[in-house]
Structures are given as C-alpha cells and as structure tokens.
N, C-alpha and C positions, 0 to 999 in steps of 0.2 A: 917825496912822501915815503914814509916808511911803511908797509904793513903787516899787522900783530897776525902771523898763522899758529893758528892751534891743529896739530895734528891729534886725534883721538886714537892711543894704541892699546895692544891687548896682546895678551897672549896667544901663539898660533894663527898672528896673523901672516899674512905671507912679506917675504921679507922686500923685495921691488915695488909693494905695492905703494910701501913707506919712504923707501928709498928712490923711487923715480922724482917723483913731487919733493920731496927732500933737496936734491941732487940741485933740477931745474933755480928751485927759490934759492937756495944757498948761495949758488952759484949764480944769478942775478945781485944777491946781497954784494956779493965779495966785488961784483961790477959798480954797483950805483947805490947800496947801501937798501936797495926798494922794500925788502921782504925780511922777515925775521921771524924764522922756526922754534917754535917748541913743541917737545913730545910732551902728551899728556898718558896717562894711565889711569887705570879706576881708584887705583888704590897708593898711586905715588910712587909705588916698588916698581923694579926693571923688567925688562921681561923678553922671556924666550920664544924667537919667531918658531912659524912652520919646520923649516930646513934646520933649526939649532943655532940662528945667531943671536946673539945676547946685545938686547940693545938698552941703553939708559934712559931715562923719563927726566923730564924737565921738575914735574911738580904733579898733583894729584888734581884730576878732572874739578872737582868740588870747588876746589880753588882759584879755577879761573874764573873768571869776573866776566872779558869782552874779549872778541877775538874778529879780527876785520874779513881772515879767511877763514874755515873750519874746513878741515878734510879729514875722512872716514875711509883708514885704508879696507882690505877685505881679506879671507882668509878661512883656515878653520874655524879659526876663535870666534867668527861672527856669530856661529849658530848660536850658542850659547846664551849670546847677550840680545838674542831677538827675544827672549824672555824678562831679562832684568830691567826690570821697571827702574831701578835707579840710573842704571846709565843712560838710559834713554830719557828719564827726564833732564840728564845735563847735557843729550844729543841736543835735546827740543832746546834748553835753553841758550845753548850758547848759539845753536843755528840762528833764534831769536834776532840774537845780536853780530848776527854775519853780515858783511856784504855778499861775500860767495860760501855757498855749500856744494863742499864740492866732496865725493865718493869714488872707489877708487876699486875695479872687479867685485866681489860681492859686499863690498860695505855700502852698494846699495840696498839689501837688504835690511842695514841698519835705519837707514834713512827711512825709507818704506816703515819701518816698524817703528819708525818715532812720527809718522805723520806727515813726514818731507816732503814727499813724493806723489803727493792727493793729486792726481788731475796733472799729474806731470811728464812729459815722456824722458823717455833715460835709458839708458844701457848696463849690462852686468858682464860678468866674465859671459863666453858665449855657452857654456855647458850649462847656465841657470838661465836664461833666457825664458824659457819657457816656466820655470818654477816661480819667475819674478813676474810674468803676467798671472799667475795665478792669485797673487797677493792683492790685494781689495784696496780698492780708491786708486790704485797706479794709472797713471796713463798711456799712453802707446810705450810700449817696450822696442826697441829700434836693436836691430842686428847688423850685421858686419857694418859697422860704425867703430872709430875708436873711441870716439865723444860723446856725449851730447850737450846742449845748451840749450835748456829750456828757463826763461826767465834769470835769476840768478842762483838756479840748479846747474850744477857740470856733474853730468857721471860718466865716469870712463870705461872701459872695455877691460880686461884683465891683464894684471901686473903691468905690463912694458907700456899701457895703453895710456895709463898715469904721467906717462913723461910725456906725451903730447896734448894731454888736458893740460897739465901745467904749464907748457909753452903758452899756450892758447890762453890763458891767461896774463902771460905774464904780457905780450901780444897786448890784448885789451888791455890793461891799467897801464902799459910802459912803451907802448909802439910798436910797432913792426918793427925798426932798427934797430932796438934793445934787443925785440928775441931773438932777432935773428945774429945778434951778437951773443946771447947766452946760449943759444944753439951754438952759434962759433968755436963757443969758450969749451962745450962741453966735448966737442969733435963727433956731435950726433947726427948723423945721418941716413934715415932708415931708406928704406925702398917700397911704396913709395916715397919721393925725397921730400923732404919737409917745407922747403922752399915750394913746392909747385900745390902740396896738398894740404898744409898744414895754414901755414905763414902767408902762401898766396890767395889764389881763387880755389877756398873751397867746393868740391864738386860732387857732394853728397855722400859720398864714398867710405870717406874717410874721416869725416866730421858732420854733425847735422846742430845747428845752430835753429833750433825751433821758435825759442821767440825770445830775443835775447834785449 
C-alpha cells in the first residue's frame, strides 16, 4: 500500500522540520514504494525557509482533495497563519480526511488553532511548551518527549524530533523491520540509540504513546 502525504509548507518555516519527515518517507518510498510526498503551499508558489533555502511546492493547499498522512512542519512562519482563517480551514479540512496528523516543533500551534488538538496531549519545540499550554481546549502538553501519540495525533518535539515521529510511523503502518531498515538506509543513529528507544521498548522518555 501506498500512502498519499501532504506536507503543509510556508514560508519561514524551519527547514529540518520539513526535511526530517521528508527524508524518513522518501526513503521508505525508494525501499518498498509505501509513502509518497508532496509539498503543498497556500499559494502554490515556492518558498523560502527560516535559514534561506529555497524549496519547490508540489501544487497549492486548495487543490488537494485527500491526503492519508498530513504533516504541519513548524517555524517562524507559524505565527502568522495562526490567524489566517483560510489555511486553517484547509488544516481542518484535509486533517478531516487523515488517517495521521501529524505536526512537527511549533506547527503544533497550527494544529491547536485549527481545533486538532481539543483534549489531546502533544508536544512542541521545548522553548513553547509552556505558551502551548496556554492555548485553550489543548490537553496535557508533555516535555522532554520527542513524540507524542495520542489517538491518531503525532506531534513531535522540535526539528531533528520529526525524524523519529516519522520513523514511528513508518514502524506502525510497515513494521518494525521496515524501519528499522529505513533507519539502516538512512545511517541514522542518535543517542539515545533508536533501536533500544525508538523501534524497541519504548520507555517514556523518549516517546509517550497516550492512546494510540
């Protein structure tokens, strides 16, 4: 089985936050064909990250129809569109039609402001932790976590933290021998090691799996 992922991007977002989860699913794609990324944008034009890299869009938010994954990376550019009623109604709509919504350091903020996140617990970069419990209807906001998985909500921890939500993913829909062969593939290996905290017996620490 194949899965349709819509990446939701902007300008000033940070640029690993796009490229971790990018990376992981690609690079499952090029193994077993499982995943297939597109960037979207609001406006269909390219767009320039945080740091200056210049990245291309597949096609314009509006125009997507169904998407099986959504991921909302995070960034400067968040603040912005925690206002814009229109991209948040194409947050709300395509989340709709997710099987996983998944956010990626503060594009949990975007989630939260499209309603994602009612009664859910979740994680942000760790310098917003505290400004994303302030935020109304959220539910437990969870620290030194890289993950979370509440329901079929993942939010990740900031930048580099996206790469082991997306493992974690790939993990549940494709098996533990898949990731840990797309882990293989990618020569990823953090500390803690991903086999023992990730892929194996999670142990609070490092992932928190609320009610999945």
């Amino acid at each position: 089985m194949s899965y349709n992922v819509a990446i939701l991007a902007f300008d000033d977002l940070e640029e690993l936050d796009l490229g971790g989860p990018w990376e992981v699913l690609q690079s499952a794609r090029e193994l077993n064909n499982s995943f297939d990324c597109k960037i979207y944008t609001p406006d269909g034009n390219d767009l320039t990250a945080s740091k200056g890299m210049k990245i291309g869009a597949h096609g314009c938010i509006e125009n997507v129809e169904h998407c099986d994954i959504l991921i909302v990376p995070g960034g400067k550019g968040v603040w912005p569109l925690q206002t814009d009623s229109n991209f948040l109604q194409h947050v709300t709509r395509l989340a709709n039609t997710a099987t996983w919504v998944c956010s990626v350091c503060t594009g949990s903020f975007l989630l939260a402001s499209a309603g994602l996140l009612n009664g859910k617990s979740c994680t942000t970069y760790h310098a917003y932790t505290e400004k994303l419990r302030k935020t109304s209807l959220i539910g437990e906001v969870l620290d030194q976590v890289r993950y979370v998985v509440d329901g079929n909500v993942l939010t990740a921890a900031g930048v580099s933290a996206g790469i082991d939500m997306s493992l974690w993913l790939v993990k549940k829909l494709e098996g533990e021998a898949f990731a840990k062969n797309v882990q293989r593939y990618m020569e990823y290996y953090p500390e803690p090691p991903l086999d023992e905290h990730v892929l194996g017996s999670d142990n609070g620490l490092y992932s928190a799996d609320v009610n999945v």
